[in-house]
Kinemage of the C-alpha trace (Angstrom):
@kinemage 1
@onewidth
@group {chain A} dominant
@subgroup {mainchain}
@vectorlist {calphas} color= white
{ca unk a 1} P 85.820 80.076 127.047
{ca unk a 2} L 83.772 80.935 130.079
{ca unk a 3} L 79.955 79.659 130.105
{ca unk a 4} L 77.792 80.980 133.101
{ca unk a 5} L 74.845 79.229 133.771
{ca unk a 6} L 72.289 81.242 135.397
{ca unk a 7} L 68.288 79.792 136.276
{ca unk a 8} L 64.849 81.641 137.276
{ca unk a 9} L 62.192 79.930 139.096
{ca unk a 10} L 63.854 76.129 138.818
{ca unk a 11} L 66.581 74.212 140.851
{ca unk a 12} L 69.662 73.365 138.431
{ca unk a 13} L 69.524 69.675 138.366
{ca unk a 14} L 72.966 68.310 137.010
{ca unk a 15} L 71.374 67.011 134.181
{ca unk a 16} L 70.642 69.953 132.917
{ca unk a 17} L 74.090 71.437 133.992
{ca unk a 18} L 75.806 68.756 131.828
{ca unk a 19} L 73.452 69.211 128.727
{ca unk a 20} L 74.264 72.615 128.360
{ca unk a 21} L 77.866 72.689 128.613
{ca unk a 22} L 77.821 69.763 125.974
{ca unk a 23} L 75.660 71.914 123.452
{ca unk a 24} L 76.833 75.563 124.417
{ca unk a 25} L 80.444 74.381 124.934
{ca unk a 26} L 80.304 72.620 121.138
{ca unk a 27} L 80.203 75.891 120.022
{ca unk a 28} L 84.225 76.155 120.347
{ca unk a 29} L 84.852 74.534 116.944
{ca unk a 30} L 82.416 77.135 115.363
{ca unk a 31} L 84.971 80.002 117.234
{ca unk a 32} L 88.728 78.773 116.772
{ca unk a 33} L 89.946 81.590 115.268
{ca unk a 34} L 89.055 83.867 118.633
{ca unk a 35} L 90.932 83.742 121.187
{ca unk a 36} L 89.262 81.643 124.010
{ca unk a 37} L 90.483 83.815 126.506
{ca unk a 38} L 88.463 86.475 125.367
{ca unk a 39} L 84.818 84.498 124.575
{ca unk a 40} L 82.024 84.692 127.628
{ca unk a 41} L 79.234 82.930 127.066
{ca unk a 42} L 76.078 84.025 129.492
{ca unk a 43} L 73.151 81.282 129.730
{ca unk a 44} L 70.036 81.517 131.277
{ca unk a 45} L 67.067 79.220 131.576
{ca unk a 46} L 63.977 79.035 133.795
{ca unk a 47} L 60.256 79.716 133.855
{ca unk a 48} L 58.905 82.947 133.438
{ca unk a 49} L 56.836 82.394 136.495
{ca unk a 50} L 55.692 79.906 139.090
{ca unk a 51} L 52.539 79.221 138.295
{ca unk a 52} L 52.691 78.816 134.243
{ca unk a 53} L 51.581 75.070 133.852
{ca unk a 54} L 50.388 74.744 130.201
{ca unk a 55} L 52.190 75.821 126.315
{ca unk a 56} L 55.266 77.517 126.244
{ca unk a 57} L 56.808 76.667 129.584
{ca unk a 58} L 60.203 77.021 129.534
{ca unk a 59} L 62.954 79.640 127.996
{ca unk a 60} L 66.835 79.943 127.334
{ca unk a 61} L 68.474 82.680 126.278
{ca unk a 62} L 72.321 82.957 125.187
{ca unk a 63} L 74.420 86.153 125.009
{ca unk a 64} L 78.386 85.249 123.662
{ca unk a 65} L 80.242 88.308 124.314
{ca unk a 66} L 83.259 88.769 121.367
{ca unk a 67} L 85.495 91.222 120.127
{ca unk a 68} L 83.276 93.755 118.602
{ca unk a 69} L 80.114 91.779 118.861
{ca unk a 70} L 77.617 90.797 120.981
{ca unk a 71} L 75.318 87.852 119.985
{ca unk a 72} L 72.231 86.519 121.481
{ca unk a 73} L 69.143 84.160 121.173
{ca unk a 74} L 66.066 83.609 122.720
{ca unk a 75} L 63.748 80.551 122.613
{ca unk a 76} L 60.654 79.233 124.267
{ca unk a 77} L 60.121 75.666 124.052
{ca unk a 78} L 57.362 72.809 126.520
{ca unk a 79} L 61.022 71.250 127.077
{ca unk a 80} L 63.801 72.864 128.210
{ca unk a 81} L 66.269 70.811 126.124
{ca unk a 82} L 64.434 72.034 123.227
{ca unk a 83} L 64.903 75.391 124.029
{ca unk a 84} L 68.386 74.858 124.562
{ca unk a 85} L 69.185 73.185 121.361
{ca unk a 86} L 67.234 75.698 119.516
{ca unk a 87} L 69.339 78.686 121.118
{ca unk a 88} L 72.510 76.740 119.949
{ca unk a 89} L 71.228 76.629 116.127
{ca unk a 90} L 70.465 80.689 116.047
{ca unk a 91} L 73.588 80.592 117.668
{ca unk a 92} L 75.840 78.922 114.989
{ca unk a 93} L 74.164 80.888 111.975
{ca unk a 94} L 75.015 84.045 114.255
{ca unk a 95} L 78.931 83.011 114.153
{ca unk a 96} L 78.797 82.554 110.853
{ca unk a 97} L 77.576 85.184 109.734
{ca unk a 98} L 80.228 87.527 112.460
{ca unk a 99} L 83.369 85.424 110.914
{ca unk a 100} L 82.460 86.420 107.301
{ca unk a 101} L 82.215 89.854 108.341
């Protein structure tokens, strides 16, 4: 499984680096059937602009490319961890609803 990390309008801190392999990459046991060869997994977080200060600061989005399917999830969150744990939730119910298909 590849995961590519891409940001917008922050500096990747390795913090944040780390966190998201450790939730994205859990995915794996959700996708053992598939070959691993095949799965990309595209991740973005950021901003949506500089100056945004107040509510809904920070997003992640998620694309996992697989056979046949693509699946993705967007979330806007005050704290970016949040946003990327919430991604990882619409995430699993995605897989499981594309390995009882």
């Amino acid at each position: 499984m590849q995961i590519i990390i891409k940001t917008t309008n922050i500096d990747l801190s390795p913090s944040i680096k780390e966190y998201i392999e450790k939730r994205i990459g859990g995915l794996t046991k959700f996708l053992k059937r598939i070959d691993q060869e095949v799965v990309k997994i595209e991740v973005e977080v950021g901003k949506p602009s500089r100056h945004h200060r107040k509510g809904n600061v920070y997003y992640a989005e998620a694309n996992i490319s697989l056979p046949g399917k693509l699946l993705r999830a967007e979330s806007e969150s005050w704290d970016i961890y949040l946003a990327i744990d919430e991604i990882k939730e619409s995430l699993i119910r995605q897989i499981e609803r594309y390995k009882y298909k």
